[in-house]
VOBA-1610 file (N, C-alpha, C; in pm, whole numbers, padded with zeros to 5 digits, always signed):
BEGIN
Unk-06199+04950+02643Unk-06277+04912+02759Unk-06426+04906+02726Unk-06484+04998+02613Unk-06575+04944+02589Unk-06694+04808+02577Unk-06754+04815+02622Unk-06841+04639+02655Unk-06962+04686+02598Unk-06966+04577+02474Unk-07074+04554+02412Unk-07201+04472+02484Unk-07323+04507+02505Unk-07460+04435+02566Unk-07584+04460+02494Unk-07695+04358+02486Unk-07784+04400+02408Unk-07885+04462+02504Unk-07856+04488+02656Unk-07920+04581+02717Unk-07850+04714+02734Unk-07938+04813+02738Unk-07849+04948+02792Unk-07802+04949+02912Unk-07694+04988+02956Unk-07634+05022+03111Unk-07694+05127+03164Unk-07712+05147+03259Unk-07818+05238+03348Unk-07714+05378+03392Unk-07789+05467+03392Unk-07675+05591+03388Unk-07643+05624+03507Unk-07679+05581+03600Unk-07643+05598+03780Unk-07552+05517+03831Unk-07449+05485+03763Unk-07336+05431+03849Unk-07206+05438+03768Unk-07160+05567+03818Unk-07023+05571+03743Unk-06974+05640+03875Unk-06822+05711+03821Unk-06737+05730+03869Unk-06608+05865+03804Unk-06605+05949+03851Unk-06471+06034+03833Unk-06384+06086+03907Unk-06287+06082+03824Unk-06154+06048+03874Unk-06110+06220+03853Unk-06057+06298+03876Unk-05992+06422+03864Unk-05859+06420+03873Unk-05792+06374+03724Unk-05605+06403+03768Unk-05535+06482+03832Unk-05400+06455+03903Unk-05370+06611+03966Unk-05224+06564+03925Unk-05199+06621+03803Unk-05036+06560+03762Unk-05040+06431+03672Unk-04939+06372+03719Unk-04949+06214+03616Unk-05077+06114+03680Unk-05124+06161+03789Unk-05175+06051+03917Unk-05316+06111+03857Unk-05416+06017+03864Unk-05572+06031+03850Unk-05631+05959+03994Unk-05703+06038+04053Unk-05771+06017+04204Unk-05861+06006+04204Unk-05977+05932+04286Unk-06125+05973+04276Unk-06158+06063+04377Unk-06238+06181+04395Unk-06236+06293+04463Unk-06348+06251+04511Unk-06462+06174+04597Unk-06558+06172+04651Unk-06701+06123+04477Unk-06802+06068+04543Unk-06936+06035+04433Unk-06993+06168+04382Unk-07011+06179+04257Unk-07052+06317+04192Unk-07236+06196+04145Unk-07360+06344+04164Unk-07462+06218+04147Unk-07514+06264+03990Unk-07467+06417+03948Unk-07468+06379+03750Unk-07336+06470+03692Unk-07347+06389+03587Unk-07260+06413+03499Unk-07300+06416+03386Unk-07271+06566+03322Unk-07378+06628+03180Unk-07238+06708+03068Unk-07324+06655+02975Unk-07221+06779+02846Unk-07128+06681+02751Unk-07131+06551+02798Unk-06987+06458+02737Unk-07091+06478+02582Unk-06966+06541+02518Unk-07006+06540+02361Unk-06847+06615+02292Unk-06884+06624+02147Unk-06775+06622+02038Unk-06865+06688+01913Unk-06803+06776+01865Unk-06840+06842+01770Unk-06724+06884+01667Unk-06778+06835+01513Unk-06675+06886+01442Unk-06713+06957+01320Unk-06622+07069+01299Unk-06684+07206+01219Unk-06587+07147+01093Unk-06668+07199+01011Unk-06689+07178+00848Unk-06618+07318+00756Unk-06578+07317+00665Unk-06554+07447+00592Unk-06606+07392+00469Unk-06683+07510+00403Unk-06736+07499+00229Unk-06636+07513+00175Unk-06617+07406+00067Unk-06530+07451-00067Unk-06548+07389-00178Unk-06529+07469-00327Unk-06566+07432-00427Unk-06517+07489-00519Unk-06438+07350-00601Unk-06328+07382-00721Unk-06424+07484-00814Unk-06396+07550-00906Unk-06489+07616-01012Unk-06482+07507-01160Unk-06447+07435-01107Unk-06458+07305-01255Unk-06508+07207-01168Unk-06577+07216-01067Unk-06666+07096-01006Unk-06783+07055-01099Unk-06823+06935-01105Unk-06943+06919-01230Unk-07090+06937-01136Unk-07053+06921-01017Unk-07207+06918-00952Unk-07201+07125-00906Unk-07291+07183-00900Unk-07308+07264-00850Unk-07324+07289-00706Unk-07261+07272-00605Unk-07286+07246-00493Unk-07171+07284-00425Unk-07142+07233-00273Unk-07005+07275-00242Unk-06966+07186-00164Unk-06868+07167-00149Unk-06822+06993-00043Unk-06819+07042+00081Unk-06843+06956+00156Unk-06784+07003+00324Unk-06682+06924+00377Unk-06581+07014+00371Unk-06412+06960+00427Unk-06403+06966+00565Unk-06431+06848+00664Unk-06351+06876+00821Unk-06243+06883+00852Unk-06257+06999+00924Unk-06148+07067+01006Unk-06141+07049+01081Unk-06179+07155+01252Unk-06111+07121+01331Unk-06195+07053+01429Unk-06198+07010+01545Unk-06354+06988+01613Unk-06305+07030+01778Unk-06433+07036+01841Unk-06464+07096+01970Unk-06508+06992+02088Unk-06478+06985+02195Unk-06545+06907+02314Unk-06631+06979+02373Unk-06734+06963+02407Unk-06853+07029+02461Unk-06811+07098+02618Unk-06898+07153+02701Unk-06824+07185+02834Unk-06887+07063+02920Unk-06844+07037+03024Unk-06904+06908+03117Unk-06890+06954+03220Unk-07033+06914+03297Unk-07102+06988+03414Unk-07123+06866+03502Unk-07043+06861+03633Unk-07030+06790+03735Unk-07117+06808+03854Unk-07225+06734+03910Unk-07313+06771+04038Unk-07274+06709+04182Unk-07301+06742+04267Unk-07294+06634+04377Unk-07357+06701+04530Unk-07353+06683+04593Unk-07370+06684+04727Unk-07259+06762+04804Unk-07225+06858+04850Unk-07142+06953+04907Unk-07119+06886+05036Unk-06999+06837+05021Unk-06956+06756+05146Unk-06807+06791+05222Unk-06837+06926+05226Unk-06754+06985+05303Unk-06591+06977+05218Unk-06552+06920+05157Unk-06423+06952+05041Unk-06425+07081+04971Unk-06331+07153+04997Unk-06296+07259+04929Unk-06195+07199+04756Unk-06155+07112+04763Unk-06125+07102+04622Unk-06109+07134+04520Unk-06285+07191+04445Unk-06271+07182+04293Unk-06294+07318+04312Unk-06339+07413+04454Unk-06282+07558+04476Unk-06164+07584+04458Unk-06125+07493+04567Unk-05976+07599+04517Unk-05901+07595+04360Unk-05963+07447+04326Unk-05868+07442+04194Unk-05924+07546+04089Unk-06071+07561+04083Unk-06122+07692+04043Unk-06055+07843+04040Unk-06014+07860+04178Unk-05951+07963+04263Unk-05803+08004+04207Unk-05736+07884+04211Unk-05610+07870+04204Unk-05590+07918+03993Unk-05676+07875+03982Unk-05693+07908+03831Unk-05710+08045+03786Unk-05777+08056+03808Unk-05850+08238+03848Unk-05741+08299+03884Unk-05633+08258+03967Unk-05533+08354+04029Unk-05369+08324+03936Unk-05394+08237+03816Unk-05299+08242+03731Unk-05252+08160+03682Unk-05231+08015+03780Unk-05187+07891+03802Unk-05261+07832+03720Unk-05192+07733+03586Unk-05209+07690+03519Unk-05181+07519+03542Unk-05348+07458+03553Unk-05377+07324+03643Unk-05436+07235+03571Unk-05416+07250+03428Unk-05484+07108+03308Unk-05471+07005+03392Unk-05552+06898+03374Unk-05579+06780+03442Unk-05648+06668+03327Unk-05600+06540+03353Unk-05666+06448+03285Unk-05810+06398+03352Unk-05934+06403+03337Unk-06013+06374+03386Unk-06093+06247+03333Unk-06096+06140+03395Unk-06203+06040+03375Unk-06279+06015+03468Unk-06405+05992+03331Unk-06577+05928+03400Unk-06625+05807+03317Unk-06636+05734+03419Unk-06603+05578+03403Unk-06755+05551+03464Unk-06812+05491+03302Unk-06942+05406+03355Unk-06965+05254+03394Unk-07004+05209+03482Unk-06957+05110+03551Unk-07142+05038+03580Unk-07093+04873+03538Unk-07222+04808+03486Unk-07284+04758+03655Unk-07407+04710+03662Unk-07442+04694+03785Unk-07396+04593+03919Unk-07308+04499+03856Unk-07174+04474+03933Unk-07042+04585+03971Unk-07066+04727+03947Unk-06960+04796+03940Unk-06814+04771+03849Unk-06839+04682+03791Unk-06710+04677+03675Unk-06722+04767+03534Unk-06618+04834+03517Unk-06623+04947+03468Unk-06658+04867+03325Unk-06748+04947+03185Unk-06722+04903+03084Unk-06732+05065+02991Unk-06736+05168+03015Unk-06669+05245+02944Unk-06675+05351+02988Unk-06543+05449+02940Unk-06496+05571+03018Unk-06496+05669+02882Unk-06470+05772+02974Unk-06455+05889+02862Unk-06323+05967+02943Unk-06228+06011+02843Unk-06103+06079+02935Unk-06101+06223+02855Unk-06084+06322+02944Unk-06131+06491+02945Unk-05952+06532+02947Unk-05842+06569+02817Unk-05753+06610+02834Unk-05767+06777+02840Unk-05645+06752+02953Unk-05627+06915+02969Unk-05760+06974+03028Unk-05835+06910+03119Unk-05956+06942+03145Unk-05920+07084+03239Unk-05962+07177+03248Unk-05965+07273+03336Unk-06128+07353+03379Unk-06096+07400+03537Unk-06253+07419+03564Unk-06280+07557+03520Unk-06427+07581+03500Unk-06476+07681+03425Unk-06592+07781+03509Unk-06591+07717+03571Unk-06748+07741+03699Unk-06750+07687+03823Unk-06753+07709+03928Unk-06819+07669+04039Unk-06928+07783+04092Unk-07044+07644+04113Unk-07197+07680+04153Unk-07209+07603+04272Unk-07224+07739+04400Unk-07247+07691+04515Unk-07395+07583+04531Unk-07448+07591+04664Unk-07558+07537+04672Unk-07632+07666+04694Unk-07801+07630+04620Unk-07948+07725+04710Unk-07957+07718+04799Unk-07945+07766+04937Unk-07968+07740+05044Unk-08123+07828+05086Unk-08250+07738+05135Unk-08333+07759+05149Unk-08414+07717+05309Unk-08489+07805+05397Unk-08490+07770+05498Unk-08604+07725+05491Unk-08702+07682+05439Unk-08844+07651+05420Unk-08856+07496+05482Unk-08752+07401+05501Unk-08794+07330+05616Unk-08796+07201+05475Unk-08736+07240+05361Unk-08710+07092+05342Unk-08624+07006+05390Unk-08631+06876+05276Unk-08550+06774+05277Unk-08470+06783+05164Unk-08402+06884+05111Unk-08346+06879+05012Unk-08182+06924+05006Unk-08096+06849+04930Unk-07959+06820+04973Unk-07907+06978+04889Unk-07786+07029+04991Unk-07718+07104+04962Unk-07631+07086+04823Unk-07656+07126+04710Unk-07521+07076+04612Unk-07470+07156+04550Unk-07346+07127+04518Unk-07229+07218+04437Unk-07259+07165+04309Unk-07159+07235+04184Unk-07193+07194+04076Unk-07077+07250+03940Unk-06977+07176+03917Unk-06862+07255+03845Unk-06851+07186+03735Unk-06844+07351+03628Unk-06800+07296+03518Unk-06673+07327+03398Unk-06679+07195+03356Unk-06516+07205+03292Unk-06510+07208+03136Unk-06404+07253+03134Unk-06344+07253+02980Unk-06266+07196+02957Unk-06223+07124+02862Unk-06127+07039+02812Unk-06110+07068+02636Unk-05949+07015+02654Unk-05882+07002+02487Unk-05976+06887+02389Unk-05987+06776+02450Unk-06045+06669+02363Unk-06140+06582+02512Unk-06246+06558+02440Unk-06299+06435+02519Unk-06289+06325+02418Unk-06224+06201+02516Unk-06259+06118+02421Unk-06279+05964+02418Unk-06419+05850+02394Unk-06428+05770+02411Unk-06382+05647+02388Unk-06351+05572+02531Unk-06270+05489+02522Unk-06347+05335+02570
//
């Protein structure tokens, strides 16, 4: 799905989807989405009849970063309870995609979060000082692999 452009796509218009089973849903507009990354760890090794003095780096295994979801607290209990429900034993991996989508809204590339499970929920600050400033939640997940598609 990837779409090649010689402009960059603008990072304010995507979309995620939160699996619940085989089915992937969209759960309401999240306004950021942080952490999509991949990391892969190395081990030293080095024959003792190597001619260079040095040591190779062999990859092994690699890591998905954690990914931190924002939005506007709009009264859904949701990614609480699935939080909740987790916490209390229930084992709720989910396929998660976040789908960046060009300024016609047609998607041109996603990232899919296996086995994603939540790790955090962060209520909102609630402050009486008389702003204008939006209540938001903020959860974050872990996953087996992220990976771009």
């Amino acid at each position: 799905m990837a779409t090649y452009r010689d402009n960059p796509y603008g990072a304010f218009n995507f979309i995620v989807s939160l699996g619940n089973g085989t089915e992937s849903e969209t759960v309401g507009g999240f306004s950021d989405c942080s952490g999509l990354g991949r990391e892969v760890n190395y081990s030293e090794y080095r024959n003792g009849n190597e001619p260079f003095n040095t040591v190779r780096k062999v990859p092994n295994t690699y890591k998905s970063d954690d990914i931190t979801l924002k939005r506007g607290l709009v009264g859904s209990l949701e990614l609480f309870e699935w939080l909740k429900n987790v916490g209390d034993g229930a084992h709720e991996p989910r396929l998660v995609t976040i789908t960046l989508l060009d300024e016609a809204r047609n998607a041109v590339a996603s990232w899919e979060l296996r086995n994603a499970q939540p790790k955090k929920w962060t209520g909102p600050t609630l402050a009486a000082k008389g702003g204008g400033e939006v209540a938001m939640e903020e959860l974050s997940l872990v996953c087996e692999e992220c990976t771009y598609k």
